[in-house]
C-alpha positions in Angstrom: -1.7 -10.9 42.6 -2.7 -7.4 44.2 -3.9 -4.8 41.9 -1.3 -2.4 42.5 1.4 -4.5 40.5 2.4 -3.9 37.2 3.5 -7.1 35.3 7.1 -7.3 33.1 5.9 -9.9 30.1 7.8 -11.5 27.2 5.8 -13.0 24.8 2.8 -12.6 26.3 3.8 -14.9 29.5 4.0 -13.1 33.0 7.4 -13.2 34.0 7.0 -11.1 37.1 5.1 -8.7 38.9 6.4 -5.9 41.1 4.8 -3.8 43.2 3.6 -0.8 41.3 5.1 2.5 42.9 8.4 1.0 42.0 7.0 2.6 38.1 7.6 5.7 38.7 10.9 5.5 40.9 12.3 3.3 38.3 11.8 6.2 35.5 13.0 8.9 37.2 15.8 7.0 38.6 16.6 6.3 35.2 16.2 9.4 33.4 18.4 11.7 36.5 21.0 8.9 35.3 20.3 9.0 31.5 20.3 12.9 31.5 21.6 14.2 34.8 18.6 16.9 36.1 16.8 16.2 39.0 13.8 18.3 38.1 13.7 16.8 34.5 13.7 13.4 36.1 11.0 14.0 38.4 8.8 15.8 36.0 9.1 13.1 33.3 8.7 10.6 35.1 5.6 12.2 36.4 4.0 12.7 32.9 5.0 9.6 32.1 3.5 7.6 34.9 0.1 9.8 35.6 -2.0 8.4 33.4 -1.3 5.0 34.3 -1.1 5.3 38.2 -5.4 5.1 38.2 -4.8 1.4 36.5 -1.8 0.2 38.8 -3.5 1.3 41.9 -1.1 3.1 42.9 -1.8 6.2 45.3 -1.0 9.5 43.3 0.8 10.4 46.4 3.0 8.1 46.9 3.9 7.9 43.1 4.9 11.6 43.4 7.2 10.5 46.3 8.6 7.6 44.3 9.6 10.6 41.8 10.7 12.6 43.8 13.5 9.8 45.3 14.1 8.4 42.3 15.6 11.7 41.2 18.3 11.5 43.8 19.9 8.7 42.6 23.7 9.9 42.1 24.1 13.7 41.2 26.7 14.7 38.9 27.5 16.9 36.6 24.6 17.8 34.2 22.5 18.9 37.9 22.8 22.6 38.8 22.3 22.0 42.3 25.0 19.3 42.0 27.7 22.8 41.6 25.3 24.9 43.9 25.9 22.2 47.0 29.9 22.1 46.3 30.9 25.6 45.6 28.6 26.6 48.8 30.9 23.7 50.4 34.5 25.0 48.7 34.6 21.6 47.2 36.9 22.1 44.0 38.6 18.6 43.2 36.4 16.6 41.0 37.2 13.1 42.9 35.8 15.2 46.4 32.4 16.4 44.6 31.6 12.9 43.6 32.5 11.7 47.1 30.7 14.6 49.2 27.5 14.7 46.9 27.1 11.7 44.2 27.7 9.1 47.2 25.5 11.5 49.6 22.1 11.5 47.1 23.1 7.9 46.3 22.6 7.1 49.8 19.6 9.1 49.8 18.1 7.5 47.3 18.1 3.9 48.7 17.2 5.0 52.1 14.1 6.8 50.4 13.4 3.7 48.5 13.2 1.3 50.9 11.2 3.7 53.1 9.0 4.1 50.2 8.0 0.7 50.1 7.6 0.2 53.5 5.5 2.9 53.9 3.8 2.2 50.4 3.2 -1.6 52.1 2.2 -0.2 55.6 -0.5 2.3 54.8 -1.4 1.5 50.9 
């Protein structure tokens, strides 16, 4: 197993190992969708992760990209920017902001995920 994967155990038995940079993407991903901020997301998931990042092998780099994308993972609501992006757009209707913006960042996120790991598998 490479040293930049964190293991998922029950009991004490492996039951997987994933590459480590999907850590902090998996936080902040969670957190924007727990609590709705972008910024919050990426900066929690940052405190949370840095000290561990040394022990995953993870570059510090790329684990500040994976919170950066991880924060883009559906926009609603509870995000500021999520009202800057539609009033600047004249999107009103509730169903059309989830459908110009949520979907938008959604797609963003996955997109930066993937390319995340590439990259992260390329070059790291």
């Amino acid at each position: 197993m490479p040293i930049n994967c964190f293991l998922l155990s029950i009991t004490g038995k492996t039951v997987i190992g994933l590459p480590g940079i999907l850590l902090p993407l998996t936080i902040s991903t969670l957190i924007r969708l727990i609590q709705g901020s972008g910024v919050v997301a990426m900066i929690t998931a940052a405190s949370i992760t840095a000290p561990m990042i040394g022990t995953l092998g993870v570059n510090p780099i790329m684990a500040g990209l994976g919170c950066s994308i991880g924060s883009f993972m559906f926009s609603h609501f509870n995000d500021a920017y999520f009202w800057v992006v539609n009033r600047s757009l004249g999107v009103t209707e509730v169903k059309e902001q989830i459908k110009v913006w949520s979907m938008t960042t959604t797609v963003l996120w996955a997109a930066g995920t993937v390319t995340l790991l590439i990259v992260n598998a390329i070059f790291f």
